[in-house]
N, C-alpha and C positions, 0 to 999 in steps of 0.2 A: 661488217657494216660497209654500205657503201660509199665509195669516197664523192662525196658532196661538192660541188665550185657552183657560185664561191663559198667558201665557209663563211661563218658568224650568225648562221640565219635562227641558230636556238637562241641565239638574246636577243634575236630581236621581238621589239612591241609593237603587235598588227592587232586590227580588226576588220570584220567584212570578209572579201576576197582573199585578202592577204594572209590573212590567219589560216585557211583554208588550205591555201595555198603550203604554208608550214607545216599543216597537219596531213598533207600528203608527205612532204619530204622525210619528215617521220617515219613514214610507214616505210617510202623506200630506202630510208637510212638502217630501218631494221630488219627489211625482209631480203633483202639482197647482197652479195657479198661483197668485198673489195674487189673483186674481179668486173664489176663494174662502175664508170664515173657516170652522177649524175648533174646535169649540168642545168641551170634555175635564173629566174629572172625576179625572188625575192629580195629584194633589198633595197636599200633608201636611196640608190641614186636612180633608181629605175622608176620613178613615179610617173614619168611623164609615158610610157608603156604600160602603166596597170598593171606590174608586174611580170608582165609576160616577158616570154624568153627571145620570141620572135611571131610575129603576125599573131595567129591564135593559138602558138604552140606555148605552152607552160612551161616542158619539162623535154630535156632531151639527152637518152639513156645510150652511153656506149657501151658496146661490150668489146672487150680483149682483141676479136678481130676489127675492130672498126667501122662495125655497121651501126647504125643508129637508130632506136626506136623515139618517134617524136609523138610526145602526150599531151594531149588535148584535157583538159579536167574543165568541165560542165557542172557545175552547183545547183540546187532548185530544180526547179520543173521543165520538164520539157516535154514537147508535144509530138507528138507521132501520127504523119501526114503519108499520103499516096508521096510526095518528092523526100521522104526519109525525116529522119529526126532533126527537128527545128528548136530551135532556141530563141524566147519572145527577149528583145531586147529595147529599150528607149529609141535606136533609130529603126527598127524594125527589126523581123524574123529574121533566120539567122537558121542557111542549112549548111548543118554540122559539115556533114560529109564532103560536099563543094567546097568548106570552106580552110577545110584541112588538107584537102587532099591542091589545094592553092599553094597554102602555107608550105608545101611540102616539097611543089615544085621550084616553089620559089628559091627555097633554101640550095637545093640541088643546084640550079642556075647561080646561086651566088659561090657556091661551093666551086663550081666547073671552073669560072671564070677568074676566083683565087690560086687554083692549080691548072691552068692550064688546059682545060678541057676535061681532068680527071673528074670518075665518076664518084657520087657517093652514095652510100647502099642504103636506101633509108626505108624502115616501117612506118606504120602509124598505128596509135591507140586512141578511143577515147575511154575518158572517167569521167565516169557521174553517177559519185558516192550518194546521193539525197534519190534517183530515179530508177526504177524499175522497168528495164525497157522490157514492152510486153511482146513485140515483133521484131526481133533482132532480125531474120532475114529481110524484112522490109524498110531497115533501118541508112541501109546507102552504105553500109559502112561492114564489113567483113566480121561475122555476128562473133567469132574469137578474137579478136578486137575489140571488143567491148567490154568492159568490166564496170558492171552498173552496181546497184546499191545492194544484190540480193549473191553478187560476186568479190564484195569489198574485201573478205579474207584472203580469197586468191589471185590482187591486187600483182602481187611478188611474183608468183608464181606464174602468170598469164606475160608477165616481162621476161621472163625466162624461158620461155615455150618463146616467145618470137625471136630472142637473144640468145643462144645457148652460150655458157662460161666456157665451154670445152670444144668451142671452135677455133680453127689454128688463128693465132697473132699473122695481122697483115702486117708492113711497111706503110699504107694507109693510114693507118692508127695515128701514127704521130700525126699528119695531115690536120686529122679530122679534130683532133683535140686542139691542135694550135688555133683551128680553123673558129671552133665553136668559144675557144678563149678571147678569140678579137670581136667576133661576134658580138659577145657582152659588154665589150671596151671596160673592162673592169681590170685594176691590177691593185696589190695592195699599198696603201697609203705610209709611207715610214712618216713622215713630219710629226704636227703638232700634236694629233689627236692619237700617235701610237702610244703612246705612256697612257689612254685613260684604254683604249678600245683594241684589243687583242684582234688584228683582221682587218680591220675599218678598210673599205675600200673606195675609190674615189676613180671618176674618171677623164681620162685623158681625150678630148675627144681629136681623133684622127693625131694626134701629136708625137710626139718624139717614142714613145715606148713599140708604136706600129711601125714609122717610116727607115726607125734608125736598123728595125731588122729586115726590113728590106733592100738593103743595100747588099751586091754583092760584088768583092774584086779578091784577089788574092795578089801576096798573102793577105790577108783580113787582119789589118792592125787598124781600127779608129779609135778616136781621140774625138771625145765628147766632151766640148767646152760649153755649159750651160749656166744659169744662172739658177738662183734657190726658187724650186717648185716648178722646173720645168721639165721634170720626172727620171731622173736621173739613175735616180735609185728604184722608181719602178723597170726601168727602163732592163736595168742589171739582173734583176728577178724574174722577167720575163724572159732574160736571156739565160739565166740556169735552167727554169723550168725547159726551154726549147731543147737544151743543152740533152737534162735526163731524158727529157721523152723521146729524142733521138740515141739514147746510152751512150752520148758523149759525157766524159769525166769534167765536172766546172771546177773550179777554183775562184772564189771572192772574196776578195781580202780589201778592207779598210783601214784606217788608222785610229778609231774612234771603238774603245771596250761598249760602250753603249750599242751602237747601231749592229756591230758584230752579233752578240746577244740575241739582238731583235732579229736579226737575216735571220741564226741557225734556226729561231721557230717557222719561220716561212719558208726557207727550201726544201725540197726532196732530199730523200734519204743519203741518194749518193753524191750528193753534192758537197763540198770542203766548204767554208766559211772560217776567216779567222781575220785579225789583225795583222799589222806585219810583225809585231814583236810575237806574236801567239804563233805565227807560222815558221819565225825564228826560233824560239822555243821547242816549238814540236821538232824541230829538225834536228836541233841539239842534242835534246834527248835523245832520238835514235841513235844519235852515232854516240853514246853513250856521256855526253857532258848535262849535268848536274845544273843549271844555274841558285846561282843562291841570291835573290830578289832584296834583299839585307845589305846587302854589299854595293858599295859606290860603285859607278861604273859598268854595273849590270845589262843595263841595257846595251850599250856602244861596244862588250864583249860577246853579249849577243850578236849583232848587226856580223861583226867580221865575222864571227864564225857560222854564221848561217852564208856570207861571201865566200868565205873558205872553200867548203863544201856545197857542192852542185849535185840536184838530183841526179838520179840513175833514170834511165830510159821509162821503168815500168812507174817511176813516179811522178812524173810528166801529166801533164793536164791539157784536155782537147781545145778548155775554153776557160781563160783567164781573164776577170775581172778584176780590176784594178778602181775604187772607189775612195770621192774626200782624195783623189789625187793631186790635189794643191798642196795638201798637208804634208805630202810626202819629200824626204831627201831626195836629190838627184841621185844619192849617192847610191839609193838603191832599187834603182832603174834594173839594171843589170844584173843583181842575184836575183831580182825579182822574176825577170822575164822568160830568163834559165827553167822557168818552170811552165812552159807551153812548149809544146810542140812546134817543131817547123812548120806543119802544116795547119798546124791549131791555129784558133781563133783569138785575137787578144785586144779587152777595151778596157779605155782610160778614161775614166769619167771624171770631171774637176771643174769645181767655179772657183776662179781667180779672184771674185769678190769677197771668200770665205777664207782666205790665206789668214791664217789666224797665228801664226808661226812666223809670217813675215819671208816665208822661205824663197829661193829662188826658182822657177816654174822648170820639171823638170823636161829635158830636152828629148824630144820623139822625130831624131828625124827620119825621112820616106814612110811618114803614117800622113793616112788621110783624116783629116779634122773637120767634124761637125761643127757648127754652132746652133744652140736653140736660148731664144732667149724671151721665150714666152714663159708667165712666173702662174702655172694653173693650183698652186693652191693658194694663197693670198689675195680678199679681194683689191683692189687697187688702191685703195687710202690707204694699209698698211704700209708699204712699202714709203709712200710720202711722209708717213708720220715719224719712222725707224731713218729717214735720211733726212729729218728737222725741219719740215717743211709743210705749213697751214695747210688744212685740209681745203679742198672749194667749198667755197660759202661760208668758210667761216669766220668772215670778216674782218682778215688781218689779223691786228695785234688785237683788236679788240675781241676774237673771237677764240676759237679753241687753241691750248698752244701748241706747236711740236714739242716732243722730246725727244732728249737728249740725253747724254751722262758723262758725268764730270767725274773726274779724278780726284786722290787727294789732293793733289799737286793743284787744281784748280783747271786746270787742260780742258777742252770739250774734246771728248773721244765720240763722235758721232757712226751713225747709221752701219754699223755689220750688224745689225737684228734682224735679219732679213728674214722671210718667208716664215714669221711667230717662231725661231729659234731665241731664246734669250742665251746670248752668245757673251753675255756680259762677265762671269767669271774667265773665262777665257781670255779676255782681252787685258784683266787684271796680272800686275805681275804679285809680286810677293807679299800679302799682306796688303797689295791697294783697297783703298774705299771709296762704294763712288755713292752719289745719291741723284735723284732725279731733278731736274731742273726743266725749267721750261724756257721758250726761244726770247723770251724778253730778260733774260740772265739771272730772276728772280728765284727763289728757291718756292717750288709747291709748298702748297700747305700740308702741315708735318708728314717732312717728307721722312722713305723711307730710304734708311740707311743700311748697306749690304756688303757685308767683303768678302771677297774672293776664297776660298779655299785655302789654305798653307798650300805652298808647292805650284801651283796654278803658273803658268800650265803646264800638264804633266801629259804623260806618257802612262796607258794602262799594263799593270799588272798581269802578265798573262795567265799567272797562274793562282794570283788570291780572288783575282775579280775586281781590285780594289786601285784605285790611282797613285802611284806614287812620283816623289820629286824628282823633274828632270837629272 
């Protein structure tokens, strides 16, 4: 099967074009092999392109060495003229051939201009599964190139004739994949909507996950101070994937068993993901110590002896992600880093507004540091409402309230809800209760009352899956 970007398009719910559109990816899901990525412009954030991938291309097929077949897919009728095969559309006809073989150069010139002048080796195809073209030589367009309605089975097959699987891998390759990834400006979405939507992706437009990999100094150590939902974590993903498709080894480590979880479904194969107790753990174990998770003090015997012991050279990592690095000890800065290479690559991602531990920020010095503090998934009353404050218009006290959250103790523990994370057990210590209040000190109407977890906050489990007490 062919590997699909972005993924999630079998759940999704089209009609018209767009269905269309899926029931080609289908086909090239199943008639081609993993030796090819197919790269698509189905998906919900792309409405305002009609699906397309770029100008009037659909669909655009690499193969192993790096060349690229770009597909045109045509639906309905079309007409067949002395200037080649026309497509009637609302603002008028529409010649296929002129207009792909546009789309085509254009891509190439945007391509040039991201690398430097480097070229990119591109075909083209059309499809159009509903039309029988009856004069493929008078069609403008390269009549093996065409795979029309009465050629729809060998669909797959006519990609592989312009593609072959078994020509040598360029150094290109990686190029051309990073190249058609930003293309999309797609990367996937970790926040709200990861718990309902396997994939969901969201995009960043020109923001932090494109600029922050365009920096280059050596050694390459940044420090990326952002705020919630200014892609932080896409940011990190984007930086594995560059990672594998150059065969550099990544390493991404968090502090939080949830979002850990959530990474190892979305990296590459060779890619490490773990917590830092889970990468304490796994180290442990190699050098033959046992922890027993029952036992007081398990974690903090963890920590030193993952301190103790420093990788060996072949276990060193090319590109080290460090993320949720607010949460982190200072103390373990240094066994941490032991595990990048001198000349490797190493990023620290962290909003100081989600210090949820109350910890002290840990110290990077001679690292260069970013800031972004554009909040792209949130629209902008949340953020007013999570920090106790009237939306506009809505007319003071007499209009909507803010919320807040009270303690038992009576306290207003206000705004770390940032970016739709309910952060609210977290901020609970033992057995706290809090309930929701509105900004005129009043209690809502029957409100709802919620208490923290036992143990809160805890430190995950690296080896049940499960949270246990500090």
């Amino acid at each position: 099967m062919a590997r699909i970007v972005p993924h999630g398009w079998k759940t999704l719910e089209a009609a018209g074009p767009a269905q269309r559109r899926i029931e080609t990816l289908r086909r090239l899901d199943e008639g081609l092999s993993d030796d090819y990525t197919v790269y698509h412009g189905v998906h919900w954030t792309r409405l305002e392109n009609g699906h397309s991938l770029y100008g009037e291309i659909d669909f655009a097929v690499v193969s192993p060495s790096g060349r690229v077949l770009l597909i045109e897919q045509k639906t309905g009728f079309l007409s067949e003229t002395p200037a080649g095969l026309v497509k009637a559309l609302p603002a008028g006809p529409v010649q296929i051939a002129a207009r792909l073989a546009r789309s085509a150069d254009a891509l190439q010139g945007r391509f040039a201009a991201a690398w430097k002048g480097e070229a990119l080796a591109v075909e083209t195809l059309l499809f159009c599964p509903d039309y029988v073209v009856r004069q493929p030589a008078a069609a403008g367009i390269e009549p093996s190139r065409i795979v029309d309605a009465s050629r729809r089975a060998q669909f797959a097959r006519a990609i592989q004739e312009a593609l072959p699987f078994d020509e040598a891998a360029s150094p290109v390759a990686v190029k051309v994949h990073r190249f058609l990834r930003d293309l999309l400006e797609l990367t996937p979405e970790i926040g709200a909507i990861a718990e309902q939507v396997d994939g969901l992706y969201t995009r960043l437009s020109g923001g932090l996950t494109h600029w922050a990999r365009a920096l280059e100094f050596s050694p390459f150590r940044l420090r990326v101070t952002g705020t919630a939902g200014s892609g932080k974590t896409q940011l990190a993903l984007a930086v594995i994937r560059d990672a594998a498709a150059a065969g550099r080894r990544a390493l991404y480590v968090c502090y939080n068993r949830p979002l850990a979880d959530h990474m190892s479904r979305l990296v590459p194969e060779n890619a490490e993901v773990a917590t830092y107790h889970q990468l304490c753990e796994r180290t442990a174990r190699r050098h033959g110590i046992s922890p027993d998770f029952a036992s007081p003090g398990v974690f903090a015997r963890l920590e030193n002896a993952f301190a103790a012991v420093g990788p060996g050279q072949a276990e060193q990592f090319d590109e080290l992600i460090v993320d949720e690095g607010q949460d982190f000890d200072p103390a373990w800065r240094d066994p941490l880093l032991r595990w990048v290479r001198a000349e490797g690559r190493a990023w620290w991602l962290e909003d100081p507004q989600q210090n949820l531990y109350d910890r002290p920020a840990v110290e990077l010095p001679g690292w260069v540091r970013l800031r972004a503090d554009t909040n792209y998934r949130s629209p902008a009353g949340h953020p007013a409402v999570a920090a106790g404050k009237s939306l506009p218009g809505s007319g003071g006290d007499g209009g909507q309230p803010a919320i807040g959250l009270v303690g038992a103790g009576g306290a207003l523990r206000p705004g770390r809800r940032t970016g739709g994370r309910d952060q609210a057990g977290h901020h609970a210590g033992r057995g706290a209760g809090f309930q929701a209040v509105d900004d005129r000190g009043g209690h809502l109407p029957r409100p709802r009352e919620f208490k923290a977890r036992r143990g809160y906050p805890t430190r995950p489990s690296p080896s049940a899956g499960r949270h246990r007490p500090l």
